[in-house]
Backbone bond lengths (Angstrom), bond angles and torsions (degrees), N, CA, C in turn:
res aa  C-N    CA-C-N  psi(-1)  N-CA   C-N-CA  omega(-1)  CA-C   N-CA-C  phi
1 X - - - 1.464 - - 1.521 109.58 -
2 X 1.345 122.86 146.65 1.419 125.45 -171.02 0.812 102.39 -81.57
3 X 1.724 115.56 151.35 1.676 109.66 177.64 1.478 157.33 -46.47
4 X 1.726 82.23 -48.50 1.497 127.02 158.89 1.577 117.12 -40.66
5 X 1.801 111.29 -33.32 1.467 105.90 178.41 1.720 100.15 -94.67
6 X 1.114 111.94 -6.73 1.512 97.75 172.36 1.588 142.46 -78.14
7 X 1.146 163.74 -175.72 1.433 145.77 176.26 1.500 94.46 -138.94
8 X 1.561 119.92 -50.39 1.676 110.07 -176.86 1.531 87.55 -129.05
9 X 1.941 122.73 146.19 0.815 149.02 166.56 1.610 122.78 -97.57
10 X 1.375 129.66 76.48 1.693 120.04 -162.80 1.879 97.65 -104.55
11 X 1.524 93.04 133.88 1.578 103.25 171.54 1.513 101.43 -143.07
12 X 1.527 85.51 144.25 1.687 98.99 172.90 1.905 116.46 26.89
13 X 1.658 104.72 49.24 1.000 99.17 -178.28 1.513 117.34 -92.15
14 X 1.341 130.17 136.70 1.616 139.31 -171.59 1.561 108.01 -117.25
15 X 1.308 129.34 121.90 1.086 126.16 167.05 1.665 100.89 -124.93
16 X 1.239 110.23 169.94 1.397 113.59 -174.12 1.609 105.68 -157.44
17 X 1.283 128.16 -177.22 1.341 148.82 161.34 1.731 100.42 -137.08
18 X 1.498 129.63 127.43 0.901 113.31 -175.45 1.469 122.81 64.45
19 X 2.083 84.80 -151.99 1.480 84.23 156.94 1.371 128.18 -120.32
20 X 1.274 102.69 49.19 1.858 133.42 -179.71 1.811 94.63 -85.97
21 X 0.745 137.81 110.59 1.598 142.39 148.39 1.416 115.67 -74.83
22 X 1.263 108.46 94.49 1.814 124.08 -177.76 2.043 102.20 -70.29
23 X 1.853 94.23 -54.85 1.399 101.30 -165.37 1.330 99.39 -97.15
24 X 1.413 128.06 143.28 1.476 111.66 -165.79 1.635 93.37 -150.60
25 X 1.864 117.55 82.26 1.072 126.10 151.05 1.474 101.37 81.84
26 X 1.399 112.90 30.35 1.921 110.74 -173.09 1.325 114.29 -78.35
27 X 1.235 119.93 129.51 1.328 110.86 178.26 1.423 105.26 -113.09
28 X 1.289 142.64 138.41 1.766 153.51 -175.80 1.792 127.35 -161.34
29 X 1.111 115.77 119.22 1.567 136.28 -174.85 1.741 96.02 -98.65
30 X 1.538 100.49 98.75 1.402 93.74 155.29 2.068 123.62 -105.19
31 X 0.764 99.34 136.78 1.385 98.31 -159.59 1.412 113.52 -78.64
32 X 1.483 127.39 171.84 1.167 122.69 -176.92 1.328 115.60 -80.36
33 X 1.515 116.86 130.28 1.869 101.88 172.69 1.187 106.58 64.04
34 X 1.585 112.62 40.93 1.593 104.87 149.18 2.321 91.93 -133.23
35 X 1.191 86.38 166.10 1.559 99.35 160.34 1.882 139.00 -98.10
36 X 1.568 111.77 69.75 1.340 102.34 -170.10 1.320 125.57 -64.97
37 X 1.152 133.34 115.04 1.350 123.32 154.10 1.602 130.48 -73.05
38 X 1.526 114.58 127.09 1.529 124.73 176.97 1.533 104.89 -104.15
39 X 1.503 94.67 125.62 1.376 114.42 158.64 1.679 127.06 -125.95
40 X 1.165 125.73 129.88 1.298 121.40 -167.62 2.268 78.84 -142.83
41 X 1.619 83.22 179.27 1.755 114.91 161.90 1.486 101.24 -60.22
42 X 1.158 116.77 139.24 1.533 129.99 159.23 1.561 101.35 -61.38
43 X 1.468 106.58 115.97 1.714 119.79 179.55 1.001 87.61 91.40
44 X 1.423 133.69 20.45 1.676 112.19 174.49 1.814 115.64 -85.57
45 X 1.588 93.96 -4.02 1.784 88.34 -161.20 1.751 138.89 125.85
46 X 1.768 76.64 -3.36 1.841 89.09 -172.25 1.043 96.01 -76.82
47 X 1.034 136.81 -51.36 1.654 123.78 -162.60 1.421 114.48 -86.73
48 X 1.413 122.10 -4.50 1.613 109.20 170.08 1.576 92.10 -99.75
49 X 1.429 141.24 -5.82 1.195 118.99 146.48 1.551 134.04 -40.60
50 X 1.483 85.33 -63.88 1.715 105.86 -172.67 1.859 98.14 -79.62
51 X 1.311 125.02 21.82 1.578 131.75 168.24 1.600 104.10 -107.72
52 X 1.511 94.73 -56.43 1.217 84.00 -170.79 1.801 111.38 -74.51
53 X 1.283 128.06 -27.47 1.817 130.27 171.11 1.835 106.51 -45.57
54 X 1.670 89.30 -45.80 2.242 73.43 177.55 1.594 104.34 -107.02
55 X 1.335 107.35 49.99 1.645 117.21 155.60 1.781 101.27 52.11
56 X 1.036 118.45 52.18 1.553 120.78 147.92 1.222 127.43 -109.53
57 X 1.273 128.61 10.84 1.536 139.77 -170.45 1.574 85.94 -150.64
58 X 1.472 108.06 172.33 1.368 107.18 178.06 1.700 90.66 -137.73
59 X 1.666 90.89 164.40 1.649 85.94 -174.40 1.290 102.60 -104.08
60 X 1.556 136.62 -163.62 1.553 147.00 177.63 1.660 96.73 -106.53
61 X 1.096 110.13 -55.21 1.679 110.45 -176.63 1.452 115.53 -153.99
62 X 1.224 114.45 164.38 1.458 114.10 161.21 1.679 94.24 112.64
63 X 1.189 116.62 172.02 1.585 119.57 -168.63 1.114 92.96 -137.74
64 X 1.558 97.10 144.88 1.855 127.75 167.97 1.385 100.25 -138.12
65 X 1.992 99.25 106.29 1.353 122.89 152.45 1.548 123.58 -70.59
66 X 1.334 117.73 142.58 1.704 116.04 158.90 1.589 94.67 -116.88
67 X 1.409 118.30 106.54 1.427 111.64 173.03 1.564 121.68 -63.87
68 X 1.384 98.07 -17.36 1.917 106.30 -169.56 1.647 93.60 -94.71
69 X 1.573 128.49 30.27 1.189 103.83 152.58 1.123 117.92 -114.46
70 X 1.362 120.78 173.71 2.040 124.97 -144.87 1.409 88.87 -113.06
71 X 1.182 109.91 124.13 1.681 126.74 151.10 1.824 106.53 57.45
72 X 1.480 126.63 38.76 0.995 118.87 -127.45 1.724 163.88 -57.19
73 X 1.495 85.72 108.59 1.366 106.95 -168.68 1.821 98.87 -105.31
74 X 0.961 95.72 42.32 1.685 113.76 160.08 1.807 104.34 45.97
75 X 1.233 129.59 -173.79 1.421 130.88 -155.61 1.554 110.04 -145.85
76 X 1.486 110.09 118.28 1.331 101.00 179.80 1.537 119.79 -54.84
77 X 1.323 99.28 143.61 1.611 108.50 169.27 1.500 124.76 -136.61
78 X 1.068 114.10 129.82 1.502 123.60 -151.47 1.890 76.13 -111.11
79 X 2.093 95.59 143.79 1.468 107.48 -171.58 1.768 99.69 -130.69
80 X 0.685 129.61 133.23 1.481 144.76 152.88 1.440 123.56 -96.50
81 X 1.087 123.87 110.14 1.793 126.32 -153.92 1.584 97.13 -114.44
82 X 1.488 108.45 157.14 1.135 105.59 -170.68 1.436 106.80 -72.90
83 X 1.619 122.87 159.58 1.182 110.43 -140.75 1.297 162.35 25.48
84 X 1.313 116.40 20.22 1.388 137.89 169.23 1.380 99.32 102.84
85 X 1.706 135.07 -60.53 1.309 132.06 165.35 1.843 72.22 84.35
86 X 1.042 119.85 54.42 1.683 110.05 145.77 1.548 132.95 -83.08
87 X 1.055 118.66 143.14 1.589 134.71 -169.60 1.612 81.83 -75.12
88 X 1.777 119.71 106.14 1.648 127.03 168.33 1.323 117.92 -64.34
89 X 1.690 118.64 -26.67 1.352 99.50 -175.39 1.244 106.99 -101.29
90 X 1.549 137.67 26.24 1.343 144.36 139.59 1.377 117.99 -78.78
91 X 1.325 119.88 156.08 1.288 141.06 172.61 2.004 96.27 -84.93
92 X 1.785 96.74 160.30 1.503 105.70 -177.17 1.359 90.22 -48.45
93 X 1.195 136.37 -89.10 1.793 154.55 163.14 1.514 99.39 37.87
94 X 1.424 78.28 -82.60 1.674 106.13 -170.96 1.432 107.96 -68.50
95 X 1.171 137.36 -9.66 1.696 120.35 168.53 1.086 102.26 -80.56
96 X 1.529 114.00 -38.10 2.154 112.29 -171.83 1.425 101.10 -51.93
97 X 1.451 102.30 -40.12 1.759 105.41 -163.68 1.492 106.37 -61.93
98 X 1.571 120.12 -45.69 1.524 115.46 -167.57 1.522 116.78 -31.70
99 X 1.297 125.45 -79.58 1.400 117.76 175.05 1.084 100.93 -21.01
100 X 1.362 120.80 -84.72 1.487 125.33 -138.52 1.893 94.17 -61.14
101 X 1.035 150.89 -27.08 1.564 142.23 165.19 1.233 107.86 -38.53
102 X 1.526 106.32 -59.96 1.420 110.85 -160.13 1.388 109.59 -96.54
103 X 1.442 130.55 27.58 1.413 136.51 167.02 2.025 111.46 -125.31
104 X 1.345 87.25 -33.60 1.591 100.52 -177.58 1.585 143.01 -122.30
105 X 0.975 120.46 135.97 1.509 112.63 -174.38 1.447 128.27 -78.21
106 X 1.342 112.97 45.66 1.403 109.57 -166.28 1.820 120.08 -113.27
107 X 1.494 106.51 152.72 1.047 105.20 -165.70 1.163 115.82 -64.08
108 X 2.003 120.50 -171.91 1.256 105.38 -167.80 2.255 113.59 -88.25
109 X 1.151 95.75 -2.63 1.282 117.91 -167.12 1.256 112.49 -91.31
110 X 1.981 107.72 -11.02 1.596 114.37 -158.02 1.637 86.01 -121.91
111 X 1.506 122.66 -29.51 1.416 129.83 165.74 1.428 114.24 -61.32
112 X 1.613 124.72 -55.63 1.676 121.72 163.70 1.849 115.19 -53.93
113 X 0.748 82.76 -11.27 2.221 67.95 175.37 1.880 100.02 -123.88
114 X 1.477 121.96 -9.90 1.283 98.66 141.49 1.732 128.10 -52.97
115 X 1.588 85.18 -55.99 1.565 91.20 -169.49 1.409 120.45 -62.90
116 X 1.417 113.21 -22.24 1.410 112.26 -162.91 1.423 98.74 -97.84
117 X 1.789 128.37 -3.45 1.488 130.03 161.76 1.445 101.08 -75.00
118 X 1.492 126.31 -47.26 1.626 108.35 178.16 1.433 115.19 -66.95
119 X 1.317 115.04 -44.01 1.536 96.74 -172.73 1.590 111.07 -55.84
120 X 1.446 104.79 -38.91 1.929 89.36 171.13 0.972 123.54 -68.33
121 X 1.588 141.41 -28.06 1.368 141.81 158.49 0.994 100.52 -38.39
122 X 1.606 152.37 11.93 1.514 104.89 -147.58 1.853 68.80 -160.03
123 X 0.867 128.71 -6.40 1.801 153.43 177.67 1.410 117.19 71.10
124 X 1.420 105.94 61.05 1.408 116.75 177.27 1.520 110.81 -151.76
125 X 1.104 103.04 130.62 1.581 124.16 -157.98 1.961 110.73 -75.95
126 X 1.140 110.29 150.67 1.817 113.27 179.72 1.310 103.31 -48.98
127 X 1.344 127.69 -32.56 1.763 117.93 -166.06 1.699 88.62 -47.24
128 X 1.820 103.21 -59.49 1.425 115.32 -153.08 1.560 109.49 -46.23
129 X 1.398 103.63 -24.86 1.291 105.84 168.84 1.923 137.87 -19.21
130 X 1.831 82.82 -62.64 1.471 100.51 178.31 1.652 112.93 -78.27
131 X 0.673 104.68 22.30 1.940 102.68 -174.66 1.193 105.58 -104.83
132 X 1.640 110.23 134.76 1.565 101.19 174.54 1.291 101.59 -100.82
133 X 2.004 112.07 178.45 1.557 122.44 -170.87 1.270 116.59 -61.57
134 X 1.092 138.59 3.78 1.848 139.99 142.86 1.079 102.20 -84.13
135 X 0.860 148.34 -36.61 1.927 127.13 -164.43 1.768 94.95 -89.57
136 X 1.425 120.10 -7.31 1.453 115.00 -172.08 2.051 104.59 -87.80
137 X 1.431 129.54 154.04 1.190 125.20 135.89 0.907 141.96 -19.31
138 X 1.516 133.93 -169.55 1.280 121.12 140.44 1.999 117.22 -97.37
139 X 1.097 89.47 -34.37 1.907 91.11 168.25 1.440 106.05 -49.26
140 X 1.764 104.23 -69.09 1.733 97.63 -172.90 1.946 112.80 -61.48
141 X 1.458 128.98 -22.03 1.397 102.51 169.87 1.684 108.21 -63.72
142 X 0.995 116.83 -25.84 1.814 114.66 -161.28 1.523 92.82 -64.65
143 X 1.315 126.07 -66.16 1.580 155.49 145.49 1.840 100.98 7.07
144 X 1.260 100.63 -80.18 1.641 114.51 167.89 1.302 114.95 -45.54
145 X 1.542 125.75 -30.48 1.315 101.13 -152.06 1.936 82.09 -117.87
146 X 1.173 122.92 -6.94 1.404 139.85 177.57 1.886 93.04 -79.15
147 X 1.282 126.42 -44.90 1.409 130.89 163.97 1.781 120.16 -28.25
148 X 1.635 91.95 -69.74 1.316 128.58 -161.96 1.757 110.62 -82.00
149 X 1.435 105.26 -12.24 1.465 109.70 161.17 1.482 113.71 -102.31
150 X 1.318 125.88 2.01 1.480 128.71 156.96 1.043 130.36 -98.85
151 X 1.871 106.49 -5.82 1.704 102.22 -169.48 1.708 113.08 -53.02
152 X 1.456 123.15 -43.70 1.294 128.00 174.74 1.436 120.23 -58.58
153 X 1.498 141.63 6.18 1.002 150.26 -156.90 1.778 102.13 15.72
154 X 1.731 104.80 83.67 1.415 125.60 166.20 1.426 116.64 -45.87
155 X 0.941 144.32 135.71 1.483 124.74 153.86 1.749 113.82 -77.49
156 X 1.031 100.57 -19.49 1.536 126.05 173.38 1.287 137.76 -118.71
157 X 1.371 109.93 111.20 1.297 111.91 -161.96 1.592 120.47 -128.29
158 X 1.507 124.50 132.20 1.441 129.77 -168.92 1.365 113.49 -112.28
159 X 1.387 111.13 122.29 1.614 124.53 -176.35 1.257 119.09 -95.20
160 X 1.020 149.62 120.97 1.960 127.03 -170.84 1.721 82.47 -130.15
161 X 1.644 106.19 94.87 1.514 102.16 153.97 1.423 98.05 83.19
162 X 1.383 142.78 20.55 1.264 134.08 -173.46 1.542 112.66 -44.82
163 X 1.452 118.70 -25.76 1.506 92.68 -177.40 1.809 101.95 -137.55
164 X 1.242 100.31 43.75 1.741 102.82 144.96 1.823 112.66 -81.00
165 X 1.422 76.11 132.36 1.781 97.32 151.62 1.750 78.88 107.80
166 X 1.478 138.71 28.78 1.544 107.00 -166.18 1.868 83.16 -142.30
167 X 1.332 94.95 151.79 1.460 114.66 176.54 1.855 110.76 -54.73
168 X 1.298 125.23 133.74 1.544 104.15 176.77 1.341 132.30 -45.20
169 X 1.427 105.81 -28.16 1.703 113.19 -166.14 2.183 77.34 -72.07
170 X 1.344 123.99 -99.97 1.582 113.68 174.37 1.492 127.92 -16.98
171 X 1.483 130.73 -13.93 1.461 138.48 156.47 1.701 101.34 -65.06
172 X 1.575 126.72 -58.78 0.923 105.81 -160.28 1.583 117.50 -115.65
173 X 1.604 109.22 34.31 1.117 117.72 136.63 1.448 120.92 -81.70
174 X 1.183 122.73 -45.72 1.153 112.38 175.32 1.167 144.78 -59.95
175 X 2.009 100.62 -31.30 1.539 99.01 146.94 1.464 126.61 -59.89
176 X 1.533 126.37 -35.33 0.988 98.59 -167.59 1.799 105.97 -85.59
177 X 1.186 127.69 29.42 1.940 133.50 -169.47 1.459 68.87 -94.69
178 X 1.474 128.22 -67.30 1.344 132.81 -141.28 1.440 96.74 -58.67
179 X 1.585 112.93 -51.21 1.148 102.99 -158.65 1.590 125.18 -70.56
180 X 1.499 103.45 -28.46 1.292 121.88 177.78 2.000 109.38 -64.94
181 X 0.982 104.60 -46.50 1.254 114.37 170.69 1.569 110.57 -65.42
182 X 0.383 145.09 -43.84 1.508 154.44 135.77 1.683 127.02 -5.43
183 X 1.375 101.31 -55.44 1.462 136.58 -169.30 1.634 92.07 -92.89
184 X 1.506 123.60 -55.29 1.660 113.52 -175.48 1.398 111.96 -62.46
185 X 1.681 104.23 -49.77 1.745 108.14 -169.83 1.244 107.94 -87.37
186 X 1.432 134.44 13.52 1.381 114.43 -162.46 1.694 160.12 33.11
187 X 1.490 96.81 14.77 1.352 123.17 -169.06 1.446 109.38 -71.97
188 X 1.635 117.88 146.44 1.375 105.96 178.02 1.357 103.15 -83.76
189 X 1.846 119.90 171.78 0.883 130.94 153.70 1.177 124.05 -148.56
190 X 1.973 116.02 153.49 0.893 134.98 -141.58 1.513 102.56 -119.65
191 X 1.778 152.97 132.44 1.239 95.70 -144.73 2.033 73.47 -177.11
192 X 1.436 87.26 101.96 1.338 103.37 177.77 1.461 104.64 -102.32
193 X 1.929 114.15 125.14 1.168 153.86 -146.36 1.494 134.03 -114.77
194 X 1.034 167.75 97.10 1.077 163.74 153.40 1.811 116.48 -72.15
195 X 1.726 106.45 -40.49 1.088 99.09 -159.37 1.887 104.42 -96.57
196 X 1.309 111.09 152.83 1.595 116.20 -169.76 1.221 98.75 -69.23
197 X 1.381 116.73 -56.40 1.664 118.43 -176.67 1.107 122.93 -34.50
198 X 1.567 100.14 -37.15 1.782 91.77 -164.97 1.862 112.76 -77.68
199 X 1.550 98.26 -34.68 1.085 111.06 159.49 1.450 121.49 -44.41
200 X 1.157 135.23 -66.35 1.410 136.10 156.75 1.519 111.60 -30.67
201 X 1.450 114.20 -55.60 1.486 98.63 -164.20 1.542 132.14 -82.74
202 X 1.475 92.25 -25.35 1.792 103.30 -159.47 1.630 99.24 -114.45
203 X 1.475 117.12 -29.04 1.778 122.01 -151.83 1.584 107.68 -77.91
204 X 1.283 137.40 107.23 1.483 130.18 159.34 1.625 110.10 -50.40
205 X 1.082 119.77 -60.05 1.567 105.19 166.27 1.088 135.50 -111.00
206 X 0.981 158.49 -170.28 1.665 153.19 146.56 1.187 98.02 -121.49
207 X 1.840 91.83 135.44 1.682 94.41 169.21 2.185 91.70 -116.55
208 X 1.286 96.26 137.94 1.758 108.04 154.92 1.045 128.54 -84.51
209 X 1.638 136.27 120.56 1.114 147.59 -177.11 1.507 104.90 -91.66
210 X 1.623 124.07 128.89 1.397 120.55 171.61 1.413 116.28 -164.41
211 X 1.404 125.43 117.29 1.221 121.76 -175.20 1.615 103.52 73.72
212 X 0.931 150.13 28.30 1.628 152.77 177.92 1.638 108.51 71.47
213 X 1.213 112.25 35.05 1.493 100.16 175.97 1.890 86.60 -157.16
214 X 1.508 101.13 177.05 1.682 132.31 176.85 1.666 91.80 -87.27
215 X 1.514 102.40 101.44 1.677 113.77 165.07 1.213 104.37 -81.66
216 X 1.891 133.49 -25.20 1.225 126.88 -170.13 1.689 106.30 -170.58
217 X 1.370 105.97 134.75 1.077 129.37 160.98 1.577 162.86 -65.12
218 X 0.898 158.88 -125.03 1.382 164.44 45.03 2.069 100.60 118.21
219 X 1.292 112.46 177.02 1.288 130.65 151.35 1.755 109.78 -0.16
220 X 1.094 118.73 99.33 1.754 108.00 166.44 1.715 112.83 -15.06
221 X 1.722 105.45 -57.82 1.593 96.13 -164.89 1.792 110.70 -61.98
222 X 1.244 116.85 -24.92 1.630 116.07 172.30 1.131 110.34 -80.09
223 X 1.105 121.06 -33.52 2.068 111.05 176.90 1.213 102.53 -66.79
224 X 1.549 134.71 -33.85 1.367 134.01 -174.87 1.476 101.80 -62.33
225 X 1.324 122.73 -36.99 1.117 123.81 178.57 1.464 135.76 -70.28
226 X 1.747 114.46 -7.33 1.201 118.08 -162.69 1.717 109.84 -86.86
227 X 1.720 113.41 161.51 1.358 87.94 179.27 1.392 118.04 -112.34
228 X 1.307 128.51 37.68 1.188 141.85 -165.98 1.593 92.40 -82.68
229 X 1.342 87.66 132.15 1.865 95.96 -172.55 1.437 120.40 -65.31
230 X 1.248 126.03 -18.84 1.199 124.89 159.35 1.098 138.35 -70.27
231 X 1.410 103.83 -43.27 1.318 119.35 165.79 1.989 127.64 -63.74
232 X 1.237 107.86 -23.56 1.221 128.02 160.56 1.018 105.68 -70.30
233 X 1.537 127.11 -67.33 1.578 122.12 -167.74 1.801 116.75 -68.09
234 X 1.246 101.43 -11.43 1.620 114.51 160.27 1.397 135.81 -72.43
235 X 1.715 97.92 -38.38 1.905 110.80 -173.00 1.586 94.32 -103.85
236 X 1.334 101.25 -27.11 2.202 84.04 -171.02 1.218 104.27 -108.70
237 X 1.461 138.69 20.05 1.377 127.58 -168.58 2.164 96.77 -85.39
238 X 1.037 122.66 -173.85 1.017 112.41 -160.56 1.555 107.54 -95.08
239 X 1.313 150.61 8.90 1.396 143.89 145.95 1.712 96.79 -66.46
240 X 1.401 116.65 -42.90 1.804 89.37 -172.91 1.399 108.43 -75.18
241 X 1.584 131.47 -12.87 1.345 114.42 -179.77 1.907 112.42 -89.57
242 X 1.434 77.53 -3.11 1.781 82.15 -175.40 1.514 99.67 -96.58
243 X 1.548 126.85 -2.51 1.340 137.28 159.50 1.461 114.58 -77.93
244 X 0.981 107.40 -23.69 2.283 124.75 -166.60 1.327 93.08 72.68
245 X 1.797 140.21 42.10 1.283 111.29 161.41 1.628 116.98 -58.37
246 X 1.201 101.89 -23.09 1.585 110.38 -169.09 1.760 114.20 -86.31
247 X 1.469 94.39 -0.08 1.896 101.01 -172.56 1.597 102.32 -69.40
């Protein structure tokens, strides 16, 4: 695949703790302007993936390209952490704003109508602004902190679990905020998973995490198809048939 269609480039990447080997030689092309979803075992590795891709862990070997960055001065990346990971003694307002402080020089008058354009992008109104992370939900923290990973308009963007902890009817609004947002700005995303639905609804590919590497690839209906035992005992065990992944 040409470069140009790619967003992250992973080869023979190894991460470890010790001498525990978490990442074990993975190689993965996620492309530009699509939405992957990762699913692996809990402790399998998703999240020191998606740690070590926006450089908070370091790896042992192996290379991670971003082809879409310029001359390289590396590529914004907007993060969504599981459970929002909001700053409590800020107001919603003031978390959108953080990035933008520490990336931009703008006044305080030019920082409130940034922030108060993402929080409505994101379908939550300026009041919500003033509320801090106790007076919020759990939809509107996801919402807030889904804000505050776009204030920089990312081209790249990382989800860890975006819709744990939320009622289904709030799961699949939020996929579809993501997805729609998604579809206007064209941004890729990167998009660590637990839930099947979302996979079904929003994901151009699924990637499977197993044993420290990609056991399977591509389109939901071909990963459903693979016979890697994990990956089977993941898509056909009986919550995905009681989902109809298999319909």
């Amino acid at each position: 695949m040409a470069p140009d269609s790619l967003a992250i480039c992973i080869r023979d990447l190894v991460v470890g703790f010790g001498p525990h080997v978490v990442i074990d030689h993975l190689s993965l092309d996620i492309r530009k302007g699509e939405i992957l979803g990762l699913v692996g075992a809990s402790g399998g590795g998703k999240s020191v993936l998606m740690r070590t891709l926006i450089g908070l862990l370091p790896k042992r070997s192996g290379a991670i390209e971003f082809p879409q960055a310029v001359n390289g001065s590396g590529m914004r990346r907007g993060v969504l952490f599981q459970q929002g990971a909001l700053f409590s003694a800020l107001n919603a307002r003031q978390n959108v704003q953080f990035p933008l402080r520490e990336a931009a020089r703008l006044s305080p008058a030019l920082l409130d109508e940034v922030a108060n354009a993402k929080l409505e992008m994101v379908g939550l109104s300026a009041a919500d602004g003033d509320k801090f992370p106790s007076e919020l939900s759990g939809g509107m923290t996801k919402r807030v902190a889904l804000a505050r990973a776009l204030a920089l308009d990312p081209p790249l963007l990382f989800l860890d679990e975006p819709t744990s902890g939320l009622d289904p009817i709030a799961a699949g609004e939020f996929d579809a905020l993501i997805k729609t947002l998604q579809a206007t700005l064209g941004f890729t995303v990167f998009m660590i998973t637990h839930d099947l639905n979302s996979l079904a609804a929003i994901c151009n590919r699924v990637a499977a995490l197993a044993d420290g590497r990609i056991a399977a690839i591509g389109p939901l209906r071909a990963v459903l198809e693979s016979d890697h035992p994990w990956v089977r005992a993941y898509f056909h065990g009986a919550r995905a048939q009681m989902l109809h992944l298999e319909a």
